[in-house]
C-alpha positions, 0 to 999 in steps of 0.5 A: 500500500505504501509501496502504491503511494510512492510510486504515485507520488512521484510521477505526480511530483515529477509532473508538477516540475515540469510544468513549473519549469515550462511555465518558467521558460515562458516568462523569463527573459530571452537574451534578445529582450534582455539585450533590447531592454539593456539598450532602452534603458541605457538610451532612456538615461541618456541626457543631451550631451557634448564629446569631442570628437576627431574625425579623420577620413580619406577619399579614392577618386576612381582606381586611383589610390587612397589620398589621406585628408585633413584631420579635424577637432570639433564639438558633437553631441546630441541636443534636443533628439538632434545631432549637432556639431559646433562651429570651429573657430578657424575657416579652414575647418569650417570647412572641412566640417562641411565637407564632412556634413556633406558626406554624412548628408549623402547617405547617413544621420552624422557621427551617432546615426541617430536612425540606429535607435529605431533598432531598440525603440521601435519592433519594426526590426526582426532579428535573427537569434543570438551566437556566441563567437570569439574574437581576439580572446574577447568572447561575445554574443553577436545577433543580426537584425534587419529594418524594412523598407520605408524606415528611418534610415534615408540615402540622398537621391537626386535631391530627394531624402528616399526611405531604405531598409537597413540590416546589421550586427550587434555584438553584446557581453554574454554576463552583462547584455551591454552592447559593444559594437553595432554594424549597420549596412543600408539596403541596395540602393536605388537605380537612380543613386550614385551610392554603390553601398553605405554602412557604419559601424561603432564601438560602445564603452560606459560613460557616467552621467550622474547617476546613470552609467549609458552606452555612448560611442567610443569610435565611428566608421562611416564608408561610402562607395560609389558606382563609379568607384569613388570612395569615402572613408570617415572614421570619428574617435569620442572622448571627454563627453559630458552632459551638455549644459546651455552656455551663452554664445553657443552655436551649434549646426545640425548635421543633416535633415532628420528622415523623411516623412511621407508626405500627407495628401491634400484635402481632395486626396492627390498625393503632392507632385513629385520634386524635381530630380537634380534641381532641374527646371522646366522648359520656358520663357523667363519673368522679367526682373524686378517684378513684385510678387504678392504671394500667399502660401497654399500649404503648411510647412511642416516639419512633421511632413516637409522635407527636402524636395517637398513641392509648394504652391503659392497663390498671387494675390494682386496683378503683376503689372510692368508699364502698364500690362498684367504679366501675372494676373491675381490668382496665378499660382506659382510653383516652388519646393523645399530645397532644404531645412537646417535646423539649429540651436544656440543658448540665450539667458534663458536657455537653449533655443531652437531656429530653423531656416527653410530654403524656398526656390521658385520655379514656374507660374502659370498665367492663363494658357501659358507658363513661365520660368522664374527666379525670384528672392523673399524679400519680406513676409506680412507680420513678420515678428511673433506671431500669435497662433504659433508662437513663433518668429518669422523673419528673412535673413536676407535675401539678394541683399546678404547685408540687410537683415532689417529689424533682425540685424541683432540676430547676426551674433547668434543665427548661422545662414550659409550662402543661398544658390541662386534663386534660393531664399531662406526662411528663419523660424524661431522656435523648437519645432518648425510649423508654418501655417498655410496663406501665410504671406510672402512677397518676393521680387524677380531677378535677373534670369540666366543666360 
């Protein structure tokens, strides 16, 4: 009888184990999500911040060999969810900054590739399970992932920010679930790219943020190759990082535009015309110069659904007359688009400010049965200053005229405006983000067209 009670007690008990331990496995951790969640929190607890940074490269032109640039030493970091660099104060490497911005503009985000984060911070990314390897004596775990199409990674084609998937590595410790290295390698680009391929990679390492301890890069590698065979090579190393407190006389550019966000349809549901590809214009007789434009805008400008590229109407709204004829009747409309959107801060008494300047090109307007070709210059807006409904400044920095900035001409100190291409005009907004109501006013005059 005892013998019977035994013997079913224990098949019971061995029963009731396997489910505990079944039901332990379902709940605990994968390494993935412990990985993922090591990331979020390290993001999480990281504030704005400030390294300095060195950034060396070299450039291949073809089959030629290697040819080693200048190294520079600038101020990076990222300050309000923005990638940003300070102004050297030597013009040489200002521009050489530029000409790094400018690579990094072609087919990334900057130094951090800020659309990393969407890896950890969104489920877009599937990934393929964890592998231990080992490496120079050095033993981690290494997983793959992969982004889809129309996520926030952005390769520059024709002028235009166009949405690609991205795949990649990550390698963590195996006892402490940090990550130590991240690879990233853009998705084949578009036939009508010059990009051959695009990838980035870095090195991780602790940095103390009172009181937290986060993930921030120790070294960057950005490689750019071309169809024709050109090449691009950057490699970037962070050191003295610190959080980032605002101080009087800071200036700061952004690295490049953010991705891009589909462009919402208008009110009757047609899609926005296409951009341009490579800033070409229409065929077409030009205005003449000197010609004033009252124009009212069609759309908002908004950061949320503007970028680069970004067709835009406007609505003239008085007759365009010369010696006496209307060459522009009222309520022609006038085509134009975005040909970029630079956002920057600088520190004021109060704290960190945020500007944008938006550069507008006119390109064609349509009168009556007929279409012309235009190059015209913002010359002022109505009302500009504060506004109410918005809150925020509106103002021209300038215009054909790169000394008059009028009443703004106190801001010069603090706004940083790079020299338009012809027929460009900037438009500054100050404020943290960039909403432009529509039927906003704008007024422009024509220049001379090219020869």
């Amino acid at each position: 009888m005892a013998r019977g009670c035994g013997s079913g007690i224990r098949p019971l008990a061995l029963g009731l184990g396997l489910a505990i331990a079944l039901v332990c496995c379902l709940f605990a951790e994968t390494p993935l999500e412990r990985i993922r969640q090591k990331a979020i929190d390290s993001l999480g607890n990281t504030p704005d911040f400030t390294c300095s940074e060195t950034i060396e490269g070299t450039e291949r032109v073809g089959g030629a060999a290697a040819v080693t640039l200048p190294a520079i030493r600038v101020t990076a970091g990222v300050i309000n969810g923005k990638e940003v660099y300070g102004l050297p104060a030597n013009e040489d490497d200002q521009l050489r900054l530029r000409q790094v911005m400018a690579v990094f503009a072609k087919g990334g985000t900057g130094s951090f590739a800020l659309y990393s984060r969407a890896v950890f911070l969104t489920t877009d990314a599937s990934f393929s399970g964890t592998a231990d390897e080992s490496k120079d004596g050095v033993s981690l775990s290494h997983t793959d992932f992969a982004m889809p199409p129309g996520s926030t990674y952005a390769l520059n084609v024709g002028g235009e920010r166009v949405r690609l998937g991205y795949t990649g590595s990550i390698w963590t410790e195996p006892a402490t679930f940090e990550m130590v290295r991240l690879a990233l390698r853009a998705d084949d680009p578009p036939a009508g790219s010059d990009i051959k391929s695009v990838s980035q990679s870095f090195v991780f390492g602790n940095t103390r943020f009172p009181p937290h301890t986060v993930l921030l890069p120790v070294s960057m590698e950005f490689d750019l190759q071309k169809r024709s065979g050109d090449q691009r090579l950057l490699t970037a190393h962070f050191s003295d990082c610190r959080q980032y407190v605002a101080k009087r006389g800071d200036q700061f550019v952004e690295a490049v535009p953010g991705p891009p966000i589909e462009p919402a349809a208008s009110s009757a549901g047609a899609a926005p015309a296409p951009a341009m590809a490579g800033g070409a214009r229409p065929e077409g007789p030009f205005l003449p110069a000197k010609l004033e434009l009252q124009t009212k805008l069609n759309e908002a400008i908004d950061e949320r659904t503007t970028v680069q590229g970004t067709r835009l109407s406007f609505t003239v709204m008085r007759d365009v007359k010369q010696k006496g004829n209307v060459i522009v009747p009222k309520d022609a409309v006038i085509q134009g688009r975005v040909t970029r959107i630079i956002r920057q801060v600088f520190a004021i008494s109060q704290g960190v400010k945020a500007y944008y300047l938006v550069g507008i090109r006119l390109d064609t307007v349509t009168a009556g049965s007929g279409q012309f070709q235009l190059v015209a210059n913002l010359e002022s807006l109505a009302g500009a200053g504060r506004m109410v409904m918005t809150n925020s400044i509106y103002f021209v920095p300038y215009s054909s005229d790169p000394d008059r900035w009028g009443s703004w001409d106190s801001w010069r100190a603090v706004l940083v405006v790079p020299k338009p291409e012809r027929g460009e005009s900037f438009l500054g907004v100050v404020d943290e983000s960039l909403r432009l109501p529509g039927q906003f006013a704008m007024y422009w005059r024509t220049a001379e067209p090219p020869h």
